[in-house]
C-alpha positions as CSV (number, residue, x, y, z in Angstrom):
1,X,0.0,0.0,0.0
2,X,1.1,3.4,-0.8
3,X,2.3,5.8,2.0
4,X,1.7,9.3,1.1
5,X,4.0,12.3,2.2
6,X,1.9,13.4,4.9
7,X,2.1,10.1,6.6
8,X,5.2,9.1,6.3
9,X,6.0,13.0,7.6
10,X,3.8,12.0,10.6
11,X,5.5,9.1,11.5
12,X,8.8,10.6,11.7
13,X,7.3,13.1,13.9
14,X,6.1,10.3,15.9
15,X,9.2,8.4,16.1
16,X,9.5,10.3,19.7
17,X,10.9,13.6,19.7
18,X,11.5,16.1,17.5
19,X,13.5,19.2,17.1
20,X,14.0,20.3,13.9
21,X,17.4,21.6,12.0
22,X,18.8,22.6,8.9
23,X,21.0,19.3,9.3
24,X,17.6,17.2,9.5
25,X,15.6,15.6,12.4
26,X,17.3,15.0,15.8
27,X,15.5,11.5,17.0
28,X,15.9,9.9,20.3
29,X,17.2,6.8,19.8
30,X,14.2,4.2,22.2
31,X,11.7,3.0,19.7
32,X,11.0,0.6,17.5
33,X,10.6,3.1,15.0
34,X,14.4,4.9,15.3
35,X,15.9,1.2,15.3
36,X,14.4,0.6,12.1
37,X,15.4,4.0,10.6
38,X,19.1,3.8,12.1
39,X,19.6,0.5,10.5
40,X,20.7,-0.5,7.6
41,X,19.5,-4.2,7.8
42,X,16.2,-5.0,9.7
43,X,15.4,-8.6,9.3
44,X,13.2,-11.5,11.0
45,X,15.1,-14.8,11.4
46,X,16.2,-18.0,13.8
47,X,19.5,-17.4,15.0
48,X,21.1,-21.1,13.5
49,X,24.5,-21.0,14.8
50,X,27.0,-19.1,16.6
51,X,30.6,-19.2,17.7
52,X,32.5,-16.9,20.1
53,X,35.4,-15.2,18.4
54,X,37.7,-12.5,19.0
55,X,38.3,-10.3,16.0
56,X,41.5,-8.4,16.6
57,X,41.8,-10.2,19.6
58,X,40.2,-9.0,23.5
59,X,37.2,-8.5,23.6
60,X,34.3,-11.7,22.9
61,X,32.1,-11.4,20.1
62,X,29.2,-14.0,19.4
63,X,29.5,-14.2,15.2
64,X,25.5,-15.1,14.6
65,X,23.9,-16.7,11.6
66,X,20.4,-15.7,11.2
67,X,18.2,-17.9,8.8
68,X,16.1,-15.4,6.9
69,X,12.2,-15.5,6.7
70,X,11.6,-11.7,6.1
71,X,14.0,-8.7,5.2
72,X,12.3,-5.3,6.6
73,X,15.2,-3.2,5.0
74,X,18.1,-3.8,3.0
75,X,19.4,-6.3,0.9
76,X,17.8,-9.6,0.4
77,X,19.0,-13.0,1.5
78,X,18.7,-16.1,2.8
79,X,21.1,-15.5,5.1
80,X,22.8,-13.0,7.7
81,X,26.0,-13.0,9.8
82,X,26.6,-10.6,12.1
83,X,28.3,-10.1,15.4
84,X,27.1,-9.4,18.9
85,X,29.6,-7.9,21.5
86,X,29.8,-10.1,24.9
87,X,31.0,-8.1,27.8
88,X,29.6,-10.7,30.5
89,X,31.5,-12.2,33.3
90,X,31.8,-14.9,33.3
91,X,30.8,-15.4,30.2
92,X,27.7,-16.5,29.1
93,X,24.8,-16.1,26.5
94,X,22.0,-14.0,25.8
95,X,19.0,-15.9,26.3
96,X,17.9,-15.0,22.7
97,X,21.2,-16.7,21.4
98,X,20.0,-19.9,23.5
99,X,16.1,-20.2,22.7
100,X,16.5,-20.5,19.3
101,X,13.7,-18.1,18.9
102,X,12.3,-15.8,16.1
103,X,14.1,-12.8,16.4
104,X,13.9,-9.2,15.0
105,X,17.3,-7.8,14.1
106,X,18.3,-4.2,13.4
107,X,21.8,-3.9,12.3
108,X,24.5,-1.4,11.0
109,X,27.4,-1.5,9.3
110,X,30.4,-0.9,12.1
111,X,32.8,2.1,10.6
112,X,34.9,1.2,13.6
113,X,34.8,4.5,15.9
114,X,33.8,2.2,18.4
115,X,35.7,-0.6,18.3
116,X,38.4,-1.3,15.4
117,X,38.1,-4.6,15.3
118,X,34.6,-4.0,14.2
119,X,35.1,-2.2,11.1
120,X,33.1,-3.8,8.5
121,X,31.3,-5.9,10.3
122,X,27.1,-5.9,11.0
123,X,26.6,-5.3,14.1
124,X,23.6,-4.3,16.6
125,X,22.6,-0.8,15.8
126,X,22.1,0.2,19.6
127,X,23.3,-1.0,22.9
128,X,20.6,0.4,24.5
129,X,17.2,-0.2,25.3
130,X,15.1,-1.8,23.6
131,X,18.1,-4.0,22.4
132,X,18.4,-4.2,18.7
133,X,18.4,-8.1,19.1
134,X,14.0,-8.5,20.2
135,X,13.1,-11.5,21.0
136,X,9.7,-12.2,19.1
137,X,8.5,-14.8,21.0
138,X,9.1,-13.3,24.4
139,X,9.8,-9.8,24.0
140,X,10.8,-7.5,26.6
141,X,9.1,-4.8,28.8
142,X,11.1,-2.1,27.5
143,X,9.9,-2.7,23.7
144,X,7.4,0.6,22.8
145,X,7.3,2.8,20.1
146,X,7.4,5.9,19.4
147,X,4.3,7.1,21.5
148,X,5.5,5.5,24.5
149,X,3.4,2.8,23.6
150,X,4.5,-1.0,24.9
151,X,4.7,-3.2,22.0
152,X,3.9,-6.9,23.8
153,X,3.5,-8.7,21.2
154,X,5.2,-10.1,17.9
155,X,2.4,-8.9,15.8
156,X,2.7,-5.6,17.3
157,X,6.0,-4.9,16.7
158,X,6.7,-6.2,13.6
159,X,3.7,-3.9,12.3
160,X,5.8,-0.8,13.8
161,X,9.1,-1.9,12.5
162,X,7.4,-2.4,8.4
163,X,5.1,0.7,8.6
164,X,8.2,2.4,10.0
165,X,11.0,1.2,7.3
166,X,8.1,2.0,4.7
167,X,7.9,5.6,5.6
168,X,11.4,6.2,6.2
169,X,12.1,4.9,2.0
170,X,9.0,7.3,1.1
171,X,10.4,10.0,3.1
172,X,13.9,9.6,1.7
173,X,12.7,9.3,-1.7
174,X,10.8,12.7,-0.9
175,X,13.9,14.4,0.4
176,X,17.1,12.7,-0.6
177,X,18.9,15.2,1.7
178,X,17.2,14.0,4.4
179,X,19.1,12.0,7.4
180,X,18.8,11.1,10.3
181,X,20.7,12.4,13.5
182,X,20.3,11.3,16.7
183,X,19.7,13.0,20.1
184,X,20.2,12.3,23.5
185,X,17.4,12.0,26.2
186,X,17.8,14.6,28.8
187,X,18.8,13.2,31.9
188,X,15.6,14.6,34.0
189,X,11.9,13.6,32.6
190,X,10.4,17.2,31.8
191,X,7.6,17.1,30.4
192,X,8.2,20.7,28.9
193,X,10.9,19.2,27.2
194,X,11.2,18.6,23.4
195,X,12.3,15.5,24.0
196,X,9.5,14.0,25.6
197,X,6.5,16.6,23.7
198,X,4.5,14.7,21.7
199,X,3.6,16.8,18.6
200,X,1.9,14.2,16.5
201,X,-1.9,14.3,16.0
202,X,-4.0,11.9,17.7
């Protein structure tokens, strides 16, 4: 279905804040909606094997290959590999890792100004929450979108993360200048706030 320019401007007001620029729209990066839009792979999968590596050496990485059943954005394919930084001590492994459960993924390409080692590599486009890994079939609290609104089921958030990546392709087509630059929340909840005013329409 079509999404005309005044929708797919709405959702991007929507996605949770807004304070517009000359350099674009400044988002705050704890929705659905942003994770999809800061991505450049959003895909649904089973996680079918991993193996903990050490690219560069130090620090544990889980490399993860996710069996495709549905690519939200970017390129087609059966498959995926990306890799998951492990910090834990002692080690051990995400629970999504374990289930073997259907997973939403939202991944960037690493230009290393994190990490080095990661440099070229997919990895999770936040370390925040919500997580970019979401569990489908038992997804967290902290999963809403960009009205505040929990997402609590798989239904609900895989709605949120297509409608989303739709808009986002009709808004860059719209305006190939646009892009997207993120914002961090202020550290106080005010409701006067930009960050936490909800413009949209209801």
């Amino acid at each position: 279905m079509p999404i005309s320019k005044t929708v797919a401007g709405i959702l991007l007001v929507c996605l949770l804040v807004f304070a517009s620029s000359v350099r674009g729209e400044e988002l705050a990066a704890t929705s659905v909606e942003w994770l999809v839009c800061a991505s450049d792979v959003v895909a649904v999968g089973k996680v079918s094997s991993f193996k903990t590596v050490q690219p560069g050496g130090g620090v544990n990485y889980e490399r993860c290959v996710l069996n495709v059943t549905e690519v939200i954005r970017g390129p087609q394919g059966k498959w995926i590999r990306f890799y998951c930084r492990n910090l834990s001590l002692p080690h051990k492994f995400p629970a999504w890792l374990k289930s073997q459960s259907n997973v939403l993924v939202c991944l960037k390409s690493s230009d290393g100004s994190g990490d080095r080692n990661e440099r070229g590599l997919l990895i999770p486009t936040s370390d925040s929450l919500p997580f970019s890994i979401i569990d489908l079939d038992a997804p967290e609290k902290c999963v809403f979108d960009g009205r505040f609104q929990p997402l609590a089921t798989s239904s609900s958030i895989l709605k949120t993360a297509r409608f989303a990546a739709r808009a986002f392709k009709a808004k860059v087509k719209t305006e190939p200048k646009f892009r997207l630059v993120t914002k961090a929340l202020p550290s106080r909840s005010d409701a006067k706030s930009t960050a936490f005013r909800s413009d949209h329409p209801t």
